[in-house]
mmCIF file of the C-alpha atoms, coordinates in Angstrom:
data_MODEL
# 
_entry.id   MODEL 
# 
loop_
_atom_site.group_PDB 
_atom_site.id 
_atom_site.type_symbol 
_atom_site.label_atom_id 
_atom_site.label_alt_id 
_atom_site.label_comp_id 
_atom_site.label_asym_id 
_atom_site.label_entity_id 
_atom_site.label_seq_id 
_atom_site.pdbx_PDB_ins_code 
_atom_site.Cartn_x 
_atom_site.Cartn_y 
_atom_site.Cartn_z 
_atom_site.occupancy 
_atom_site.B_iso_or_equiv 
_atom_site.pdbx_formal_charge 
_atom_site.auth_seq_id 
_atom_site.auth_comp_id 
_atom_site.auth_asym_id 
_atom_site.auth_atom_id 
_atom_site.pdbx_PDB_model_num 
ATOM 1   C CA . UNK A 1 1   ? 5.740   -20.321 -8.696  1.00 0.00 ? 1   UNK A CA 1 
ATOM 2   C CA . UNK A 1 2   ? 7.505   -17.046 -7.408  1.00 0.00 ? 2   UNK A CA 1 
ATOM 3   C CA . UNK A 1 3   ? 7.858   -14.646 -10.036 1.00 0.00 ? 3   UNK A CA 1 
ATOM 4   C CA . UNK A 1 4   ? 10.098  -11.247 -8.758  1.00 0.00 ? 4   UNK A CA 1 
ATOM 5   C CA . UNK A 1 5   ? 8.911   -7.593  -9.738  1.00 0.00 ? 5   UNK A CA 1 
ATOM 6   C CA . UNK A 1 6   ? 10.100  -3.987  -9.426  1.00 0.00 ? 6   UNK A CA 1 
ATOM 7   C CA . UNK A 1 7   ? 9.622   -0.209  -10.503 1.00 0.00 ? 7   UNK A CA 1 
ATOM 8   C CA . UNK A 1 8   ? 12.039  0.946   -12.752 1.00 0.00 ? 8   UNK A CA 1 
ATOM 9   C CA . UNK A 1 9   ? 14.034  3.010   -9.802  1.00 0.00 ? 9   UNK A CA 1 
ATOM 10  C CA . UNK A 1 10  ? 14.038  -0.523  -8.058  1.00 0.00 ? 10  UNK A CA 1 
ATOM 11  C CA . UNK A 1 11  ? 13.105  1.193   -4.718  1.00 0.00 ? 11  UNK A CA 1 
ATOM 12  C CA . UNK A 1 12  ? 9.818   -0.899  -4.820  1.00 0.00 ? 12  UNK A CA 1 
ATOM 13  C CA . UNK A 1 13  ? 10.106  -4.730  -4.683  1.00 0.00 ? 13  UNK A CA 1 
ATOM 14  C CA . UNK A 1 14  ? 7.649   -7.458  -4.828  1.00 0.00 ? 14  UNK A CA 1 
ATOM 15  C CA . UNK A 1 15  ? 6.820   -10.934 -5.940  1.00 0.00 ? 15  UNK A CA 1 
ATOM 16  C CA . UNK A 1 16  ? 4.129   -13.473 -7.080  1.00 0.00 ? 16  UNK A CA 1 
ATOM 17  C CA . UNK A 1 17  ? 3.762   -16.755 -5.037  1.00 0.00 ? 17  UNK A CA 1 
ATOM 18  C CA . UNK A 1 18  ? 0.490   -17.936 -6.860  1.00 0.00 ? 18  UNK A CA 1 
ATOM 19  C CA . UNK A 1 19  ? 0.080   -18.533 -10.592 1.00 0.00 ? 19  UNK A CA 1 
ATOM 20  C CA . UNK A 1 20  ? -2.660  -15.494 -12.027 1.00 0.00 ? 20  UNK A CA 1 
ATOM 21  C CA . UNK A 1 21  ? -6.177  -15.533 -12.335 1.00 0.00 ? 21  UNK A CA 1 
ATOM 22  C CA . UNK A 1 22  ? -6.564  -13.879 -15.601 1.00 0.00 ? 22  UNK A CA 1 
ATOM 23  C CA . UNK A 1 23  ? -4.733  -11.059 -18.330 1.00 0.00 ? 23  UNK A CA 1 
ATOM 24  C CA . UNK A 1 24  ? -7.112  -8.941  -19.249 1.00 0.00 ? 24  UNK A CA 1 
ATOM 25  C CA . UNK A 1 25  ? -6.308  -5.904  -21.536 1.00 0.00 ? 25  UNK A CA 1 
ATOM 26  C CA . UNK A 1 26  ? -8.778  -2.469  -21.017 1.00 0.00 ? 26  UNK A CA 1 
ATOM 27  C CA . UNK A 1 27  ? -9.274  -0.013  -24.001 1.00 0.00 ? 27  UNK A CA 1 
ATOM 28  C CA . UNK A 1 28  ? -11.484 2.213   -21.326 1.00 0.00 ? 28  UNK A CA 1 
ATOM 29  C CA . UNK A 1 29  ? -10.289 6.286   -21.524 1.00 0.00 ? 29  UNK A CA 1 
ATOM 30  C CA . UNK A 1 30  ? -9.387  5.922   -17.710 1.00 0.00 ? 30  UNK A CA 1 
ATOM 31  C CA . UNK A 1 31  ? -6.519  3.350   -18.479 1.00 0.00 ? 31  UNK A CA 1 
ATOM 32  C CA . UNK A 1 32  ? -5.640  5.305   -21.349 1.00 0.00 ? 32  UNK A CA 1 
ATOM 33  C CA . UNK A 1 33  ? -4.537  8.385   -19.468 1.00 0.00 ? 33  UNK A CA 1 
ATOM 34  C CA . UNK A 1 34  ? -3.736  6.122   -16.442 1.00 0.00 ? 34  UNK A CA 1 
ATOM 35  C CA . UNK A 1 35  ? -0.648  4.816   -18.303 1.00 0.00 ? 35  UNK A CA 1 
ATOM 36  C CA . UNK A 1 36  ? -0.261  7.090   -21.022 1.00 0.00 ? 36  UNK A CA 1 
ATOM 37  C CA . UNK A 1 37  ? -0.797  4.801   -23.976 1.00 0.00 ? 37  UNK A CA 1 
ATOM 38  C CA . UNK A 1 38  ? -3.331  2.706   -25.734 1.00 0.00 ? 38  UNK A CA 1 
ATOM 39  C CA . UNK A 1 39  ? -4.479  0.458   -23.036 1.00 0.00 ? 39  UNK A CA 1 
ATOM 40  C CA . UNK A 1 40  ? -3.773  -0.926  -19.580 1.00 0.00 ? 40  UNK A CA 1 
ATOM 41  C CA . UNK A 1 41  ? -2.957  -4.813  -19.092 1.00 0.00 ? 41  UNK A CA 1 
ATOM 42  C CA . UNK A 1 42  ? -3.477  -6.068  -15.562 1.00 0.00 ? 42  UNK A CA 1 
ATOM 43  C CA . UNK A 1 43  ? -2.699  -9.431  -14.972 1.00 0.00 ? 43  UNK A CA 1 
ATOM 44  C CA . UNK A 1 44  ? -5.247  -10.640 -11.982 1.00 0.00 ? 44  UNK A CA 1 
ATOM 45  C CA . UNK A 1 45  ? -3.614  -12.012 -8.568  1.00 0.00 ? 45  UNK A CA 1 
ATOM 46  C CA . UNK A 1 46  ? -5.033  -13.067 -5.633  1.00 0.00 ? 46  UNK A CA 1 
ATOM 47  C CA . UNK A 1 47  ? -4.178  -10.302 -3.183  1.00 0.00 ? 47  UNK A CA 1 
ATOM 48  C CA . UNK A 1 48  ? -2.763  -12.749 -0.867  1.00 0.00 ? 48  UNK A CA 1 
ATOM 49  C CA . UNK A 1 49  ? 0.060   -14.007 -3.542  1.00 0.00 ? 49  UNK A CA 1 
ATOM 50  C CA . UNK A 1 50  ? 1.468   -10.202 -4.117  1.00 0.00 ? 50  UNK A CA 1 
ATOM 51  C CA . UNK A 1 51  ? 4.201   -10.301 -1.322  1.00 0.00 ? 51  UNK A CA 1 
ATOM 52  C CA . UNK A 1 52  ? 5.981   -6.741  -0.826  1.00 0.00 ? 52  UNK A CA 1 
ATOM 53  C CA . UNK A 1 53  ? 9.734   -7.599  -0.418  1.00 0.00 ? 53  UNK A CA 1 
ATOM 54  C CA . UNK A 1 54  ? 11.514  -3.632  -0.412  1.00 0.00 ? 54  UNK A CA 1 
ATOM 55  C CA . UNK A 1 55  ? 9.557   -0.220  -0.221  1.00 0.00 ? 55  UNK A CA 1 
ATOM 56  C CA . UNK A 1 56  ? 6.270   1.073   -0.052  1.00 0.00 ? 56  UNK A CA 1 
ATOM 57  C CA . UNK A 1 57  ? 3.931   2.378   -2.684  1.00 0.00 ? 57  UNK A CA 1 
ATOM 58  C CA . UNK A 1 58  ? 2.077   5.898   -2.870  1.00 0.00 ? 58  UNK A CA 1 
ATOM 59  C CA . UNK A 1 59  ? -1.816  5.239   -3.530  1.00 0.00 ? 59  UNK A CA 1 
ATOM 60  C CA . UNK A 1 60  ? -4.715  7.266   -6.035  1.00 0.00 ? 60  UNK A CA 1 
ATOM 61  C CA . UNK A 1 61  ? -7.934  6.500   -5.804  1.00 0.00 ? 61  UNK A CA 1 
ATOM 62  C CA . UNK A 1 62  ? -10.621 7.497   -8.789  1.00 0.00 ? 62  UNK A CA 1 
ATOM 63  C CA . UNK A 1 63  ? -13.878 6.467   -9.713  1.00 0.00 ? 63  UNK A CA 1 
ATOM 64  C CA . UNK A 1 64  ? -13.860 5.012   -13.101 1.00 0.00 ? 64  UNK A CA 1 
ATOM 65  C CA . UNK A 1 65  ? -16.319 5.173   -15.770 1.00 0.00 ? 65  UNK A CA 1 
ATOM 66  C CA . UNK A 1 66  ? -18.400 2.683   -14.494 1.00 0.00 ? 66  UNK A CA 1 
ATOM 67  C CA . UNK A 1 67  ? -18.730 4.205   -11.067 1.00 0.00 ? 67  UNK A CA 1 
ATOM 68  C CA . UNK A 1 68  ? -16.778 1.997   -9.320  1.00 0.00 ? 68  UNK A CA 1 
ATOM 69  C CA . UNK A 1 69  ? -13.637 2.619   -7.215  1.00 0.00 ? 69  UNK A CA 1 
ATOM 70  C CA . UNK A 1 70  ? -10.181 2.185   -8.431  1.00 0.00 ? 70  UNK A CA 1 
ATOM 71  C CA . UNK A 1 71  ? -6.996  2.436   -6.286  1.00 0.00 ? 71  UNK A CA 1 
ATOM 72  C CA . UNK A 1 72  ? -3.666  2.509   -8.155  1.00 0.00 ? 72  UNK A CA 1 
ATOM 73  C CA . UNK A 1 73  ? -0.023  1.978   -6.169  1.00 0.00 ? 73  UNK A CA 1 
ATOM 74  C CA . UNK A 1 74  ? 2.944   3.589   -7.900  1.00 0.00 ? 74  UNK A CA 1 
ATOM 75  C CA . UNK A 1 75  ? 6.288   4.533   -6.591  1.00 0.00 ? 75  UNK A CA 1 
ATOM 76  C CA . UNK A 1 76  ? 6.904   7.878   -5.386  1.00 0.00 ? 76  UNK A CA 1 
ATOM 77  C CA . UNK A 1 77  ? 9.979   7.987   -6.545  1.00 0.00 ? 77  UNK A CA 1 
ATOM 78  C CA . UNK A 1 78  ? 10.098  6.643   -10.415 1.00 0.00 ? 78  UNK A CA 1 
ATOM 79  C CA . UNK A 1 79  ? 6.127   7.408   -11.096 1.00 0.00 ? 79  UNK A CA 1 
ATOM 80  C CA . UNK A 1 80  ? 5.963   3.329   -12.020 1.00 0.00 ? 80  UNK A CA 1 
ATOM 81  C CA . UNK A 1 81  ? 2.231   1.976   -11.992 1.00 0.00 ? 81  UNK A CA 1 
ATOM 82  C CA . UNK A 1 82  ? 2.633   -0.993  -9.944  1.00 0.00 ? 82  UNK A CA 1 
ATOM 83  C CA . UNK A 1 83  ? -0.440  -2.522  -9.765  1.00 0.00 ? 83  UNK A CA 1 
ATOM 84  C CA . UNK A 1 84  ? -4.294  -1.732  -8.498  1.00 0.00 ? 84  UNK A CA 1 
ATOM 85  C CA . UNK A 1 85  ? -7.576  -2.716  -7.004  1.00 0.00 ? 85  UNK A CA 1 
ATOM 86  C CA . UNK A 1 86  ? -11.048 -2.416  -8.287  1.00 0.00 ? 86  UNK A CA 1 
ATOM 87  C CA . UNK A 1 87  ? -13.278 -2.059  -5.283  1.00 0.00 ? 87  UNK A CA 1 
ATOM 88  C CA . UNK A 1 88  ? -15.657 -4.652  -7.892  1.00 0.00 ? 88  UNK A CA 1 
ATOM 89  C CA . UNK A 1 89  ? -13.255 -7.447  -7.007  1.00 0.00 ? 89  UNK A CA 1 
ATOM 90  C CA . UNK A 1 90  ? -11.661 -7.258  -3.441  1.00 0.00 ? 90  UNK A CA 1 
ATOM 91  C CA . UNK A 1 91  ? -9.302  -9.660  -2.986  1.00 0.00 ? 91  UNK A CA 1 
ATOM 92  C CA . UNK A 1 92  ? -7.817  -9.390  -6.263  1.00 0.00 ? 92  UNK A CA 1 
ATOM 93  C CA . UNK A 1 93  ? -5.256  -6.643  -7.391  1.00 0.00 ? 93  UNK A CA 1 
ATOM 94  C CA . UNK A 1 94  ? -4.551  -6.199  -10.565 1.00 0.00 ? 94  UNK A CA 1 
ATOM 95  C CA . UNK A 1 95  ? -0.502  -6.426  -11.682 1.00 0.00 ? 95  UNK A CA 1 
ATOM 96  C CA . UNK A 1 96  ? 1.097   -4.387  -14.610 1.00 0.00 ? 96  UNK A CA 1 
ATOM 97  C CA . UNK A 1 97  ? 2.788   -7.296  -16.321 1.00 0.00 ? 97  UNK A CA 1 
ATOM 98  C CA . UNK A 1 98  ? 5.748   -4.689  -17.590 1.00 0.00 ? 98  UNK A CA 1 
ATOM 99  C CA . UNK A 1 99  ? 6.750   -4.479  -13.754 1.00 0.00 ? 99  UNK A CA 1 
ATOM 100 C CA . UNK A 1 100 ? 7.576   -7.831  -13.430 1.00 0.00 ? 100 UNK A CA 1 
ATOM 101 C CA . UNK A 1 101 ? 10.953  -9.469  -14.512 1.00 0.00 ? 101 UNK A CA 1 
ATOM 102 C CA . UNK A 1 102 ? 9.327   -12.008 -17.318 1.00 0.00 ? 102 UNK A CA 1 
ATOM 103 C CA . UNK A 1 103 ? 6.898   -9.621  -18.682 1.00 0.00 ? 103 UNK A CA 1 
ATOM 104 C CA . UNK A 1 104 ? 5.298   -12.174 -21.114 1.00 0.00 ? 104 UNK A CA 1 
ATOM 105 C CA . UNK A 1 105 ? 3.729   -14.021 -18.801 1.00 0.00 ? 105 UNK A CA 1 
ATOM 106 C CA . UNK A 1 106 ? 1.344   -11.364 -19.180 1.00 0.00 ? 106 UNK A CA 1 
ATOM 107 C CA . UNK A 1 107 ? -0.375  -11.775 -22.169 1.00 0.00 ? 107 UNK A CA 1 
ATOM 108 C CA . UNK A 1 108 ? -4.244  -10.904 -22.468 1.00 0.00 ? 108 UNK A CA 1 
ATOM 109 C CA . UNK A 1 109 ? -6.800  -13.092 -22.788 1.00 0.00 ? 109 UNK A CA 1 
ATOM 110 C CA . UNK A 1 110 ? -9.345  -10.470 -23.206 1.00 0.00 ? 110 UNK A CA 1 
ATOM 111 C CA . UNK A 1 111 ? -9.987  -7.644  -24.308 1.00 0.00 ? 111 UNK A CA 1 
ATOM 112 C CA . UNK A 1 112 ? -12.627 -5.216  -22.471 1.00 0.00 ? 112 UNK A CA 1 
ATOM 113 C CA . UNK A 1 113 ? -13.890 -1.593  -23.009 1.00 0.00 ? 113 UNK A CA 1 
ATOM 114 C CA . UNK A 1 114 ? -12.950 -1.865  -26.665 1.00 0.00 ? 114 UNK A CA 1 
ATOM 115 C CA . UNK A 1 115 ? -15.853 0.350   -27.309 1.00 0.00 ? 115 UNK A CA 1 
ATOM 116 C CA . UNK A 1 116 ? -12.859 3.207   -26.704 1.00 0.00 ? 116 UNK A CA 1 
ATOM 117 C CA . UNK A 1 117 ? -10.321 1.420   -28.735 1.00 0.00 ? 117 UNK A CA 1 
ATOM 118 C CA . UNK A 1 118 ? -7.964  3.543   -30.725 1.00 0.00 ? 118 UNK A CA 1 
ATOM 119 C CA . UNK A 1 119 ? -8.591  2.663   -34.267 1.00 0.00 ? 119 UNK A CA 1 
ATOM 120 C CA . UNK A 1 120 ? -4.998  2.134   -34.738 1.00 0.00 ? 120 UNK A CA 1 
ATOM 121 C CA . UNK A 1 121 ? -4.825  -0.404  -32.310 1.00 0.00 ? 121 UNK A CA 1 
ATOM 122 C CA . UNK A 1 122 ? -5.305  -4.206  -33.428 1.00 0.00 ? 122 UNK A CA 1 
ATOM 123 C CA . UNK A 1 123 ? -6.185  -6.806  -31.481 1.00 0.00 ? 123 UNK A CA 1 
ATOM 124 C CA . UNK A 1 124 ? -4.687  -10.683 -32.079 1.00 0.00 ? 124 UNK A CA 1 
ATOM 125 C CA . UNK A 1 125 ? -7.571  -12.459 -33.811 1.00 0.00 ? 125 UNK A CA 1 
ATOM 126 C CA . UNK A 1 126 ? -8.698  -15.340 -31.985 1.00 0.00 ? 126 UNK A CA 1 
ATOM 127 C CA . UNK A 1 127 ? -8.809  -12.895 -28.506 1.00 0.00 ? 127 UNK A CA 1 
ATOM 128 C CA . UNK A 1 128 ? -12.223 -12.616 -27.242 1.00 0.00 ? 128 UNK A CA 1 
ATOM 129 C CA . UNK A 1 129 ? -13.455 -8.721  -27.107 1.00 0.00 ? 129 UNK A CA 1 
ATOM 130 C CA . UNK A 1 130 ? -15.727 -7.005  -25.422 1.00 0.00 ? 130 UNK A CA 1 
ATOM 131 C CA . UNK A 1 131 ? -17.248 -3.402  -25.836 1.00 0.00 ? 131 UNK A CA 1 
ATOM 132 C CA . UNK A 1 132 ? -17.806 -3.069  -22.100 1.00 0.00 ? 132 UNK A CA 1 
ATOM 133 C CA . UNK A 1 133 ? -16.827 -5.480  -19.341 1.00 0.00 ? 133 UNK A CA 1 
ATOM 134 C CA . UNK A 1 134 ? -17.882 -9.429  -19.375 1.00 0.00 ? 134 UNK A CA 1 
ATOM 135 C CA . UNK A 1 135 ? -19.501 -11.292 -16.485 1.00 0.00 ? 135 UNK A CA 1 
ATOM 136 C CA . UNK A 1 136 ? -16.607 -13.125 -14.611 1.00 0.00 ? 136 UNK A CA 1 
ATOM 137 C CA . UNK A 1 137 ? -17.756 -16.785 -14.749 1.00 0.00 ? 137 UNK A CA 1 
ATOM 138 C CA . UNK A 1 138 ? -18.641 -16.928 -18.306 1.00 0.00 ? 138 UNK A CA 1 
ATOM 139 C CA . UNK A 1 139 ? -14.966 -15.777 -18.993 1.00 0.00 ? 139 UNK A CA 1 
ATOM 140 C CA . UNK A 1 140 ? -12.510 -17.099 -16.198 1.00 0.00 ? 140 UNK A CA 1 
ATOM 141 C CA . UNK A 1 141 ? -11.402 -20.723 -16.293 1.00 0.00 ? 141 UNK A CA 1 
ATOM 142 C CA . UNK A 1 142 ? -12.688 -23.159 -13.972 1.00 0.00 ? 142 UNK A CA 1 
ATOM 143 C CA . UNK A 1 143 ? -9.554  -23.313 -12.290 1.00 0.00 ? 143 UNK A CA 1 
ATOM 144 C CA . UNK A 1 144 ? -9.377  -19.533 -11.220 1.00 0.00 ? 144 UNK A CA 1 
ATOM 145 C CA . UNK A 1 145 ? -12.647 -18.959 -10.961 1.00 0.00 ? 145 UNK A CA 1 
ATOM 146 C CA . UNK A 1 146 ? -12.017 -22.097 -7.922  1.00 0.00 ? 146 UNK A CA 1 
ATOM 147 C CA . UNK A 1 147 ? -9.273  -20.370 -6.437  1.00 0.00 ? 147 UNK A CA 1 
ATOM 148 C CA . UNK A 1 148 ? -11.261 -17.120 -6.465  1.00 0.00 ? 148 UNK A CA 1 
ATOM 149 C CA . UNK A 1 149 ? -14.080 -18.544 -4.624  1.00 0.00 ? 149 UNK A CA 1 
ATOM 150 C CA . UNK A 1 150 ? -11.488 -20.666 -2.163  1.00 0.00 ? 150 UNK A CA 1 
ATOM 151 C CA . UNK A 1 151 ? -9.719  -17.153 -1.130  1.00 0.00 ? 151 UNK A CA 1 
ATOM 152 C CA . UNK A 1 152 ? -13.217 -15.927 -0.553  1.00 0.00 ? 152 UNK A CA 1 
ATOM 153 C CA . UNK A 1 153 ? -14.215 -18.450 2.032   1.00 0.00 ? 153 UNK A CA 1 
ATOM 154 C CA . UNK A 1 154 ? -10.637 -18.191 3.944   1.00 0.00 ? 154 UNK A CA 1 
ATOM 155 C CA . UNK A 1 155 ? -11.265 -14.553 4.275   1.00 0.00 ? 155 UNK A CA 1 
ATOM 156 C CA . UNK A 1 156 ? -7.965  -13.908 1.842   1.00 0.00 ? 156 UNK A CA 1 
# 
């Protein structure tokens, strides 16, 4: 599986080699005002399958809600949100499905924070929710939850 990406400027390039881990959309106030909308949808890669093909992205780091660190690429020169990484899961970064070419591959299976849902916002019934987060291996299939732990012992 290779599946291309971009900013909107198309100054950044990038690709997928590996399949995703999980689509997870976040209702939490930081992802809000991170993208300007409703909610955030970051479809979870092993950092070792996001290849940079063209450019180089400019980097913010914040402290969400829950106290942990959050570092967010963007280009510097379109303002696109690229992707990020939660210091609560190294080795995984976390793509924005819109910057990729076939952006419905990135549906969510999840729904966190909805605790700060907008009221106008509904969710597909059938789409598990969660106020706050959820504990990884009662969530994840078998399958990533594997590759996550096979990354982990090859150091990548």
């Amino acid at each position: 599986m290779t599946q291309p990406g971009r900013c909107s400027c198309g100054k950044i390039t990038f690709h997928l080699t590996g399949a995703p881990l999980f689509t997870q959309a976040c209702h939490c106030t930081d992802c809000q005002r991170f993208t300007g909308t409703a909610f955030g949808i970051g479809m979870l890669v092993l950092e070792k399958d996001l290849v940079l093909t063209q450019g180089e992205p400019v980097s913010y780091e914040h402290t969400t809600g829950s106290g942990n660190r959050y570092t967010a690429a963007f280009c510097a020169h379109c303002g696109t949100y690229l992707w990020g990484r939660y210091s609560l899961r190294p080795g995984v970064v976390a793509v924005r499905p819109g910057t990729l070419d076939d952006a419905q591959a990135g549906e969510p299976q999840v729904h966190v924070w909805t605790r700060s849902k907008l009221p106008w916002v509904s969710i597909p019934e059938g789409v598990p929710t969660f106020p706050m987060g959820y504990k990884t291996p009662e969530v994840w299939p078998e399958a990533s939850l594997q590759r996550l732990q096979a990354a982990s012992r090859s150091g990548g």
